[in-house]
PDB file of N, CA, C and O in Angstrom:
ATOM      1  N   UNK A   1       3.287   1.115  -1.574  1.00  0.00           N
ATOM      2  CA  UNK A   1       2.904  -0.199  -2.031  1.00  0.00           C
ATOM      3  C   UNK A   1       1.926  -0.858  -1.059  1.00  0.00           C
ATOM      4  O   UNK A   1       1.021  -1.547  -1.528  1.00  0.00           O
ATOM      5  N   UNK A   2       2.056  -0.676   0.429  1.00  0.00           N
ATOM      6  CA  UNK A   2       1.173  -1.066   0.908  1.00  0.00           C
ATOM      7  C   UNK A   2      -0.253  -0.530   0.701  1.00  0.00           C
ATOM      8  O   UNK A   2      -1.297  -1.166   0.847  1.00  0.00           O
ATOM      9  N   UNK A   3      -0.112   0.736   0.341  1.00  0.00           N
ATOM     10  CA  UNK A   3      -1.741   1.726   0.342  1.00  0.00           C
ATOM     11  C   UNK A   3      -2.388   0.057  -0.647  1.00  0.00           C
ATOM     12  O   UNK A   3      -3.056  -0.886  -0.222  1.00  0.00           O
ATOM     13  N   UNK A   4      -1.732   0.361  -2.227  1.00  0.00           N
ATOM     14  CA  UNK A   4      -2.034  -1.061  -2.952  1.00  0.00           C
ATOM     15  C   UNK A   4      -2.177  -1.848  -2.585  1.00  0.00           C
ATOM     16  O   UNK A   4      -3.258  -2.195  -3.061  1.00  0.00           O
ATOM     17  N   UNK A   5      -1.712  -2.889  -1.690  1.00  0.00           N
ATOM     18  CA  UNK A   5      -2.060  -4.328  -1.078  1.00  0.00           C
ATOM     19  C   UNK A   5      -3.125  -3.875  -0.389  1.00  0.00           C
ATOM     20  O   UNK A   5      -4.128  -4.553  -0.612  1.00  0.00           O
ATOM     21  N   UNK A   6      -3.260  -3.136   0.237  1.00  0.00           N
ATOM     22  CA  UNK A   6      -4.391  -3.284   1.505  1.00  0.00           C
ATOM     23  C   UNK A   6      -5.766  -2.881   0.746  1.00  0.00           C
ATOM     24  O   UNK A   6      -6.789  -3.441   1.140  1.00  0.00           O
ATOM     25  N   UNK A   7      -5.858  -1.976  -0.286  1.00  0.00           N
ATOM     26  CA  UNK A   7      -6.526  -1.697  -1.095  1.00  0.00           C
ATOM     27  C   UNK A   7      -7.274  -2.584  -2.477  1.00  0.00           C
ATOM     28  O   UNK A   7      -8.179  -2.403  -3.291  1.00  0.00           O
ATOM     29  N   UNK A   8      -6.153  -3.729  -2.098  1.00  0.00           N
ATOM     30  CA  UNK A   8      -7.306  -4.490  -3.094  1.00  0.00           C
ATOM     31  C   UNK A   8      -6.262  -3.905  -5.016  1.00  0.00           C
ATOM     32  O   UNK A   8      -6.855  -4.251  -6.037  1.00  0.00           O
ATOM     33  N   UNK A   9      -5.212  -3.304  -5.157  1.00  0.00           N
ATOM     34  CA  UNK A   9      -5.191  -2.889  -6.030  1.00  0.00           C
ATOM     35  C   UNK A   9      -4.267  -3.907  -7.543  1.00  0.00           C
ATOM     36  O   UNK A   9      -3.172  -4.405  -7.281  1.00  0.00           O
ATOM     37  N   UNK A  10      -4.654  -4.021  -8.480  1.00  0.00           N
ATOM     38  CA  UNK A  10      -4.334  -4.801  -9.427  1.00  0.00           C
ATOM     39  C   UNK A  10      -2.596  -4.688 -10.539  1.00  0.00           C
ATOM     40  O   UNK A  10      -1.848  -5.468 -11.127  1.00  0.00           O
ATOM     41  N   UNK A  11      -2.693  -3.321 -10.296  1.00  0.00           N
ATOM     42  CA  UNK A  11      -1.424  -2.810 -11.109  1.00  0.00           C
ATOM     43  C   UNK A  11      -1.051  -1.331 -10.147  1.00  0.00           C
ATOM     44  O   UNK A  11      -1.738  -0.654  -9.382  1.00  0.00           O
ATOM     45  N   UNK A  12       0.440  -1.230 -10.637  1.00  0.00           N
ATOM     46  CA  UNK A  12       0.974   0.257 -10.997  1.00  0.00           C
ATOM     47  C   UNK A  12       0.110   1.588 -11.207  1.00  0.00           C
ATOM     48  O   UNK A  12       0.011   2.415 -10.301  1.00  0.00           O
ATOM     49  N   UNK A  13      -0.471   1.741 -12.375  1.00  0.00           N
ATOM     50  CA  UNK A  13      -1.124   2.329 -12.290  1.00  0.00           C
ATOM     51  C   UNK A  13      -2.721   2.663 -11.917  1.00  0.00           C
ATOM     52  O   UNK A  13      -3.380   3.702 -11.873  1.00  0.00           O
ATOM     53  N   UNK A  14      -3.080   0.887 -11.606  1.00  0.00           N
ATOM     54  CA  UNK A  14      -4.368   1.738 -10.445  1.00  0.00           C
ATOM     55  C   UNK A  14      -3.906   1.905  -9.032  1.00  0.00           C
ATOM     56  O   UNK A  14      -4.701   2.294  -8.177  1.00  0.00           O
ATOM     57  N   UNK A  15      -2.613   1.620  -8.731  1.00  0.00           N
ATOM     58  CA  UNK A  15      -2.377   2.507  -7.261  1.00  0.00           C
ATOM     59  C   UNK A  15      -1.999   3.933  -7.392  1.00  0.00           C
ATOM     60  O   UNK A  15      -2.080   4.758  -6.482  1.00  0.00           O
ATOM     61  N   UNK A  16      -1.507   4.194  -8.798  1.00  0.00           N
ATOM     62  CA  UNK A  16      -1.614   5.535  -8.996  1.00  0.00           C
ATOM     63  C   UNK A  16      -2.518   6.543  -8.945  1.00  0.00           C
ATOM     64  O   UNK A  16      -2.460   7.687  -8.497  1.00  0.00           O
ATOM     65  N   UNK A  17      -3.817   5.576  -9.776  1.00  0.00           N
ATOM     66  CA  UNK A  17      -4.844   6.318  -9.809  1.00  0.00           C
ATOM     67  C   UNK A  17      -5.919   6.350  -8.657  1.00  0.00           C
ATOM     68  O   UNK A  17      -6.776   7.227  -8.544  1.00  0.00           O
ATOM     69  N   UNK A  18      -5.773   5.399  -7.920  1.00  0.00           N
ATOM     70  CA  UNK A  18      -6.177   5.653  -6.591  1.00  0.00           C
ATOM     71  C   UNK A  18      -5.695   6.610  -5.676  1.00  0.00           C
ATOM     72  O   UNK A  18      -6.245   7.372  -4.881  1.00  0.00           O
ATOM     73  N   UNK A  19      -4.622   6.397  -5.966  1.00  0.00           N
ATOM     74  CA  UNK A  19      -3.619   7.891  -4.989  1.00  0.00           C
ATOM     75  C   UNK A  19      -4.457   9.407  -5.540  1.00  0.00           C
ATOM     76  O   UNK A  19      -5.027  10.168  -4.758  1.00  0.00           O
ATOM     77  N   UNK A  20      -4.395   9.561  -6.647  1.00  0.00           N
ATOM     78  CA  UNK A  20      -4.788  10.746  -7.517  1.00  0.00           C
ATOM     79  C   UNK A  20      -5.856  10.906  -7.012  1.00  0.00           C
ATOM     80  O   UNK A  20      -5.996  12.088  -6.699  1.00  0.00           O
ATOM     81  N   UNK A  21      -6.812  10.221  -6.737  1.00  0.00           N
ATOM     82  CA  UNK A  21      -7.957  10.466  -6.609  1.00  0.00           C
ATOM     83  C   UNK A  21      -8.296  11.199  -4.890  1.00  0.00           C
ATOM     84  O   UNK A  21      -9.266  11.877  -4.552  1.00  0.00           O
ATOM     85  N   UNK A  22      -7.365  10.851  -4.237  1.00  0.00           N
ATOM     86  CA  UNK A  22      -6.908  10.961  -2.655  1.00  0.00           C
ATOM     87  C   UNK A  22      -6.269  11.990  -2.586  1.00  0.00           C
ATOM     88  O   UNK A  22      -5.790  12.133  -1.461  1.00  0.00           O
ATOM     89  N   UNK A  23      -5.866  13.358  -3.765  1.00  0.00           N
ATOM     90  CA  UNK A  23      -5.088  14.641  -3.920  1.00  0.00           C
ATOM     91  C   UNK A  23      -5.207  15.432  -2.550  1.00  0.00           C
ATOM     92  O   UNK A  23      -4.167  15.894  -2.079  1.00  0.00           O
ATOM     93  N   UNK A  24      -6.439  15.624  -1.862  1.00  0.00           N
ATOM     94  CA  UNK A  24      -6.489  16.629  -1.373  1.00  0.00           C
ATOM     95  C   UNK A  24      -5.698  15.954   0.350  1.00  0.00           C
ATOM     96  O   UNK A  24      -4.922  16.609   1.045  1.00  0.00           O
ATOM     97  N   UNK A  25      -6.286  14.281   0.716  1.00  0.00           N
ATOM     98  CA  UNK A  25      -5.619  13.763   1.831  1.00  0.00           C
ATOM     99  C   UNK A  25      -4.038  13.132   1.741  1.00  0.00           C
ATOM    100  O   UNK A  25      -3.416  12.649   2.687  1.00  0.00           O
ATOM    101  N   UNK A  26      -3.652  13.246   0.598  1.00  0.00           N
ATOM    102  CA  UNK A  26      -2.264  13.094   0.270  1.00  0.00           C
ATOM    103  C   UNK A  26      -1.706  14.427   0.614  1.00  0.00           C
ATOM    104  O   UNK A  26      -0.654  14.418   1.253  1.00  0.00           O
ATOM    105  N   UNK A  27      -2.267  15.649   0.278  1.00  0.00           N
ATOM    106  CA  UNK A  27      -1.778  16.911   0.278  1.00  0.00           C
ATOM    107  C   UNK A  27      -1.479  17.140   2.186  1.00  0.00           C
ATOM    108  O   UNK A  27      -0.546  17.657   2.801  1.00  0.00           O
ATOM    109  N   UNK A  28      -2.299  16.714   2.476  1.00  0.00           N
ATOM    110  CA  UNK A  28      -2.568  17.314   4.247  1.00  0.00           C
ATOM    111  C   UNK A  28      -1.339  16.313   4.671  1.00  0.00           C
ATOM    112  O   UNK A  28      -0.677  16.765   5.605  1.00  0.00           O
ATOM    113  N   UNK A  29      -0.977  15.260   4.254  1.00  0.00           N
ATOM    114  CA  UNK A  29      -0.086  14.379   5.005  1.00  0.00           C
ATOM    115  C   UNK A  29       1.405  14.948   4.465  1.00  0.00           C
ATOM    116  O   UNK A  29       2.492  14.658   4.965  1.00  0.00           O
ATOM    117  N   UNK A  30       1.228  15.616   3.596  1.00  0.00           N
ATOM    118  CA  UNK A  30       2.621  16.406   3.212  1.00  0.00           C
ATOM    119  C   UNK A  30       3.348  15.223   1.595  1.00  0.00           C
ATOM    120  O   UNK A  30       4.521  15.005   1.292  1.00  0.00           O
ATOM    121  N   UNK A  31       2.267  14.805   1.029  1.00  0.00           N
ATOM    122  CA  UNK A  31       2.742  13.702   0.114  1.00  0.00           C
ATOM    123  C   UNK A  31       2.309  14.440  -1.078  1.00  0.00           C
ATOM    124  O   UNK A  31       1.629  15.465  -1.011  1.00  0.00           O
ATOM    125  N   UNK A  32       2.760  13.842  -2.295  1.00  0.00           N
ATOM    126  CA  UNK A  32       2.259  14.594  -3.734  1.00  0.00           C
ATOM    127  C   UNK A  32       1.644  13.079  -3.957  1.00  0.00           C
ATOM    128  O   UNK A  32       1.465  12.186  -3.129  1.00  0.00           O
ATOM    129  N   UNK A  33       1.293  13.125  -5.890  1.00  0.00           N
ATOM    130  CA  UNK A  33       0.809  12.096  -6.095  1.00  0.00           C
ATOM    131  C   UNK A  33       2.051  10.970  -6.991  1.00  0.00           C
ATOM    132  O   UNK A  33       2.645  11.138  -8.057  1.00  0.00           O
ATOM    133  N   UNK A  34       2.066  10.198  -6.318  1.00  0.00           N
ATOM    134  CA  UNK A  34       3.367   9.122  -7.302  1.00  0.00           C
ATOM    135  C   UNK A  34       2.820   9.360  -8.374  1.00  0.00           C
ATOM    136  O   UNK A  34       1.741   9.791  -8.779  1.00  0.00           O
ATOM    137  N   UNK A  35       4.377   8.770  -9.019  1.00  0.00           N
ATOM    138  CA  UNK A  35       4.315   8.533 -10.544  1.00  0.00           C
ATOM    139  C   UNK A  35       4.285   7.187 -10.555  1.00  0.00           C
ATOM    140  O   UNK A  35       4.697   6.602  -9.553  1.00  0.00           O
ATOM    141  N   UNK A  36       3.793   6.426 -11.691  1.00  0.00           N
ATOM    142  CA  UNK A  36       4.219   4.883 -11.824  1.00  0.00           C
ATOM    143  C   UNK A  36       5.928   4.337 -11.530  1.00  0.00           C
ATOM    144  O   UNK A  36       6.264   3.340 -10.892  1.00  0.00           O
ATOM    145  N   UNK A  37       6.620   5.113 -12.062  1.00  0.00           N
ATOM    146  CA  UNK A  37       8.135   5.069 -12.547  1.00  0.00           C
ATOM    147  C   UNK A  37       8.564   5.228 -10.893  1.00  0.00           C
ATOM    148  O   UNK A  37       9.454   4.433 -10.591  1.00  0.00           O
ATOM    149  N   UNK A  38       8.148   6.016  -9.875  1.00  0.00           N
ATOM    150  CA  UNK A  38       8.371   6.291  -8.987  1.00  0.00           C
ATOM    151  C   UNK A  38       8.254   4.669  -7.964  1.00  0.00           C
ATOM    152  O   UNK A  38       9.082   3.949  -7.405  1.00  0.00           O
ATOM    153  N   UNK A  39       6.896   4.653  -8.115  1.00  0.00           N
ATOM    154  CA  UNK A  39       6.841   3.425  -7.565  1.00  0.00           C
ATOM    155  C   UNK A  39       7.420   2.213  -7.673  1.00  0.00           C
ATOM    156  O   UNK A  39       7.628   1.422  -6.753  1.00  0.00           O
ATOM    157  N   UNK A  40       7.713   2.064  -8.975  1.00  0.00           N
ATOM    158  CA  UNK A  40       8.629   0.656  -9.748  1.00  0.00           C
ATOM    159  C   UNK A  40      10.271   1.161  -8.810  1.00  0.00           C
ATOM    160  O   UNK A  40      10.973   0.445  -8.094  1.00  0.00           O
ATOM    161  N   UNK A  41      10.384   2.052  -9.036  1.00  0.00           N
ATOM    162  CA  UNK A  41      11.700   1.874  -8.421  1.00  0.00           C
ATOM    163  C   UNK A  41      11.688   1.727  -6.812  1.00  0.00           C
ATOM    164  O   UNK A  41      12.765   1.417  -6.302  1.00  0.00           O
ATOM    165  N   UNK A  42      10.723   1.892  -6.074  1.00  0.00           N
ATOM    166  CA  UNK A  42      10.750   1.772  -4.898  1.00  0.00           C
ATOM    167  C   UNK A  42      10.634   0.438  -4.611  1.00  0.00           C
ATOM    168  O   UNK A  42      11.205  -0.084  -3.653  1.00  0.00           O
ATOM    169  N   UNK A  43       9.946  -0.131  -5.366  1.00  0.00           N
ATOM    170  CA  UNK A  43       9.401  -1.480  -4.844  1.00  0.00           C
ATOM    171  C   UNK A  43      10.335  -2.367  -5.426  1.00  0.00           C
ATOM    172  O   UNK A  43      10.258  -3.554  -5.110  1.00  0.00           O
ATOM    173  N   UNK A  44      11.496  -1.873  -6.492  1.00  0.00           N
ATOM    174  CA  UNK A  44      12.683  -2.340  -6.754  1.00  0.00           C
ATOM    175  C   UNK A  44      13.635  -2.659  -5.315  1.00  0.00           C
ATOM    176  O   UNK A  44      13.943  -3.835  -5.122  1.00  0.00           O
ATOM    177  N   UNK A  45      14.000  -1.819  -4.518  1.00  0.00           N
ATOM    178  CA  UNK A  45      14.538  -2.068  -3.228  1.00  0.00           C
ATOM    179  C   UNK A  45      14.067  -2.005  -2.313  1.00  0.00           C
ATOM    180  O   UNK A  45      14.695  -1.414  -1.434  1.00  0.00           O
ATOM    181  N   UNK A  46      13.115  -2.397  -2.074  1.00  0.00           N
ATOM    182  CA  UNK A  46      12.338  -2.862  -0.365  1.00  0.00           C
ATOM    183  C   UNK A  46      12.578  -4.243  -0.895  1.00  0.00           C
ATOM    184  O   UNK A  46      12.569  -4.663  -2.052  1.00  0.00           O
ATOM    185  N   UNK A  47      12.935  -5.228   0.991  1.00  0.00           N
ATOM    186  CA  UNK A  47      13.077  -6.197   0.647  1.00  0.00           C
ATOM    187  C   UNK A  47      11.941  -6.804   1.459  1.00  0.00           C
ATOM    188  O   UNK A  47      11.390  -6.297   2.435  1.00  0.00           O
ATOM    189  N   UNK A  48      11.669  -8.051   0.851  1.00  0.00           N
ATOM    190  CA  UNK A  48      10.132  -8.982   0.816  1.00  0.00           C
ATOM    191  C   UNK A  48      10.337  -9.140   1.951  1.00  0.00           C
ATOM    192  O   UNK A  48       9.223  -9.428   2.388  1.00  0.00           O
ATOM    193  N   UNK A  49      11.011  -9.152   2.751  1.00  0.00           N
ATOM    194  CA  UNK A  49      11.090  -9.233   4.275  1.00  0.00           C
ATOM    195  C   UNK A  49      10.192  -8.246   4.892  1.00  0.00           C
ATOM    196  O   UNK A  49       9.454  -8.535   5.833  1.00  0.00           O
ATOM    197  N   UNK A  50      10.254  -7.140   4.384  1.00  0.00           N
ATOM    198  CA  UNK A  50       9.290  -5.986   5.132  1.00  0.00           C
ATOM    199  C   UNK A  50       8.101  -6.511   4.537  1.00  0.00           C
ATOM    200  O   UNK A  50       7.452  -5.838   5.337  1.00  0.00           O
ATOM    201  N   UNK A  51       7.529  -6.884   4.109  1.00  0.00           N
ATOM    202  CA  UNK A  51       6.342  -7.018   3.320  1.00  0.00           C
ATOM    203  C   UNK A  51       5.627  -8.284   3.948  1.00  0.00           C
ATOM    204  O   UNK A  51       4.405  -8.276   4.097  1.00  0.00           O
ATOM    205  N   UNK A  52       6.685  -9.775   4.449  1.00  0.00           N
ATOM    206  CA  UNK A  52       6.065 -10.281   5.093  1.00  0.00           C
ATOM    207  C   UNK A  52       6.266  -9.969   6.465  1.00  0.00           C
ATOM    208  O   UNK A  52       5.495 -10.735   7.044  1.00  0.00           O
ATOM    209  N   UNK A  53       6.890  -9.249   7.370  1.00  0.00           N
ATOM    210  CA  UNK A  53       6.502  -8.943   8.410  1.00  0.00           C
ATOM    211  C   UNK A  53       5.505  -8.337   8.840  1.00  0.00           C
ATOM    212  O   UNK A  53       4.948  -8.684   9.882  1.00  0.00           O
ATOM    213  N   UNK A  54       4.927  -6.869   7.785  1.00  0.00           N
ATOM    214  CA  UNK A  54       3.724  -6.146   7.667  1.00  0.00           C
ATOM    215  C   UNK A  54       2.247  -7.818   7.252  1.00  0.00           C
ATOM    216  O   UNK A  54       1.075  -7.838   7.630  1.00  0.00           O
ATOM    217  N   UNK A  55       2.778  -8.603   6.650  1.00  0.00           N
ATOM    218  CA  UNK A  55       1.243  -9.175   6.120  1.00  0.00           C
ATOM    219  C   UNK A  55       0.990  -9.965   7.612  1.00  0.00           C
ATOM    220  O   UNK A  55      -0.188  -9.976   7.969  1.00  0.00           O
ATOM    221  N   UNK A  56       2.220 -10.796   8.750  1.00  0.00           N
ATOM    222  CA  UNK A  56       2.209 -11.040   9.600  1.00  0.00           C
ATOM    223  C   UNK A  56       1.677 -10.566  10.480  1.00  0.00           C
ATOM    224  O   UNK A  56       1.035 -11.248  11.279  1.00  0.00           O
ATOM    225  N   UNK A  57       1.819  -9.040  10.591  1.00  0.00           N
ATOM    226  CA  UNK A  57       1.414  -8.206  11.994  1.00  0.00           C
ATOM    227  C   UNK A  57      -0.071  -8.109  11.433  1.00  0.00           C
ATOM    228  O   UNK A  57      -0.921  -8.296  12.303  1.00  0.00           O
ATOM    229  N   UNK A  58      -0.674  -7.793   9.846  1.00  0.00           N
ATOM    230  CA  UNK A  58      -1.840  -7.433  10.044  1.00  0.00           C
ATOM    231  C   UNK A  58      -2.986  -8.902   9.983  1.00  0.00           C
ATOM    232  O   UNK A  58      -4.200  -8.779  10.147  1.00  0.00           O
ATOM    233  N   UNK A  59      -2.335 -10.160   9.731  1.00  0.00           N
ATOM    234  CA  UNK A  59      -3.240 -11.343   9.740  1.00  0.00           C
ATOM    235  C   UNK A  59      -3.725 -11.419  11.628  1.00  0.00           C
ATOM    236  O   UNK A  59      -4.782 -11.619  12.225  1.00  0.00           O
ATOM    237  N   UNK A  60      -2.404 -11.159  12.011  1.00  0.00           N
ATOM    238  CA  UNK A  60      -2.661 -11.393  13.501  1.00  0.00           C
ATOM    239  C   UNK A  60      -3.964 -10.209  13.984  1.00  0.00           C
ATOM    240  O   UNK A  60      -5.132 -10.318  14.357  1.00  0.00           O
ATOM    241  N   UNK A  61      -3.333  -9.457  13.818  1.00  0.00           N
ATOM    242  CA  UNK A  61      -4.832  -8.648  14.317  1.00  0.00           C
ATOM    243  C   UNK A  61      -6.332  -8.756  13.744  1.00  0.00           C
ATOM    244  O   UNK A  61      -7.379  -8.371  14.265  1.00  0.00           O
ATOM    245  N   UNK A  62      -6.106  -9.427  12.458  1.00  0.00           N
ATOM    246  CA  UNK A  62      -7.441  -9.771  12.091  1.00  0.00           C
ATOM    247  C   UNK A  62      -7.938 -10.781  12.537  1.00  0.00           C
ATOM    248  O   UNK A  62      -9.147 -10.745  12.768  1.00  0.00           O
ATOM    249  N   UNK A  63      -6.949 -12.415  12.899  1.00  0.00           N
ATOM    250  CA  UNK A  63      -7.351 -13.374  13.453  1.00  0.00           C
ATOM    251  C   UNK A  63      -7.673 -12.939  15.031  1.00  0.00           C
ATOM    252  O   UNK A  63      -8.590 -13.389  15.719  1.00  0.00           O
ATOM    253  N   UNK A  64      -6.858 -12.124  15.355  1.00  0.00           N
ATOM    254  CA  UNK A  64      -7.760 -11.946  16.365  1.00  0.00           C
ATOM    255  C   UNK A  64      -9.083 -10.713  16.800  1.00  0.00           C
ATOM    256  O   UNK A  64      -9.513 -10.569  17.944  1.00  0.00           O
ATOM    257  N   UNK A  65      -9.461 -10.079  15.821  1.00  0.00           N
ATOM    258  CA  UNK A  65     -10.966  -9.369  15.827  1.00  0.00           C
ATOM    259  C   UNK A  65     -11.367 -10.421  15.290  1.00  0.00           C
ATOM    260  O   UNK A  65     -12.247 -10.856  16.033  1.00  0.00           O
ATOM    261  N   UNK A  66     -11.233 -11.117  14.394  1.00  0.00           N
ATOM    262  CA  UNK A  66     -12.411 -12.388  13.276  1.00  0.00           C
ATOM    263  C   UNK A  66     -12.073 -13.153  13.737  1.00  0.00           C
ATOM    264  O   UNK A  66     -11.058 -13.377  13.078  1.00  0.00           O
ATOM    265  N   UNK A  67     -12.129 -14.403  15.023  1.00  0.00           N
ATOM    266  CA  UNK A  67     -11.349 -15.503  15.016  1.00  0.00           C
ATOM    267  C   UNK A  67     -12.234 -16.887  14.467  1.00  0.00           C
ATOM    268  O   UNK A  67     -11.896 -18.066  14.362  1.00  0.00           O
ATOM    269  N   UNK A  68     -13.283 -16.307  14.227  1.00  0.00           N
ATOM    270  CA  UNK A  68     -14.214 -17.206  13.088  1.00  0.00           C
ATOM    271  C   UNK A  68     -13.811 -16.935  11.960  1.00  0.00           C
ATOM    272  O   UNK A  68     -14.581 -17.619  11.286  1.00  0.00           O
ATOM    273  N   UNK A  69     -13.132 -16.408  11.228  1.00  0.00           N
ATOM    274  CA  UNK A  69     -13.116 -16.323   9.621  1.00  0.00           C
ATOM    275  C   UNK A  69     -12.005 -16.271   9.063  1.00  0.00           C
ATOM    276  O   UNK A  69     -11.933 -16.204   7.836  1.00  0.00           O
TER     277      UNK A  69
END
């Protein structure tokens, strides 16, 4: 789910199809390509807590490379 957030991605299945498209560097990291169904259930139990700690750690490092923007 994060690949999606950081990616700019709109739905389910364009993080799918972004993944798909990534076959061969998904393959080297030892990953296949999600399914939609796969993902819905994951993002069923992660809790929003991880999600704002990750958006926390990465604003900070951007405010501080950009501290104009």
């Amino acid at each position: 789910m994060m690949v999606g957030q950081l990616t700019g991605r709109k739905s389910l299945r364009d993080v799918v199809d972004s993944m798909g498209a990534q076959y061969l560097r998904l393959y080297h990291l030892g990953s296949a390509k999600p399914s939609r169904s796969n993902l819905a259930r994951i993002n069923e139990n992660k809790p929003n807590e991880l999600y704002e700690q990750m958006c926390g750690k990465l604003l900070g490092q951007a405010t501080h490379l950009a501290p104009g923007h």
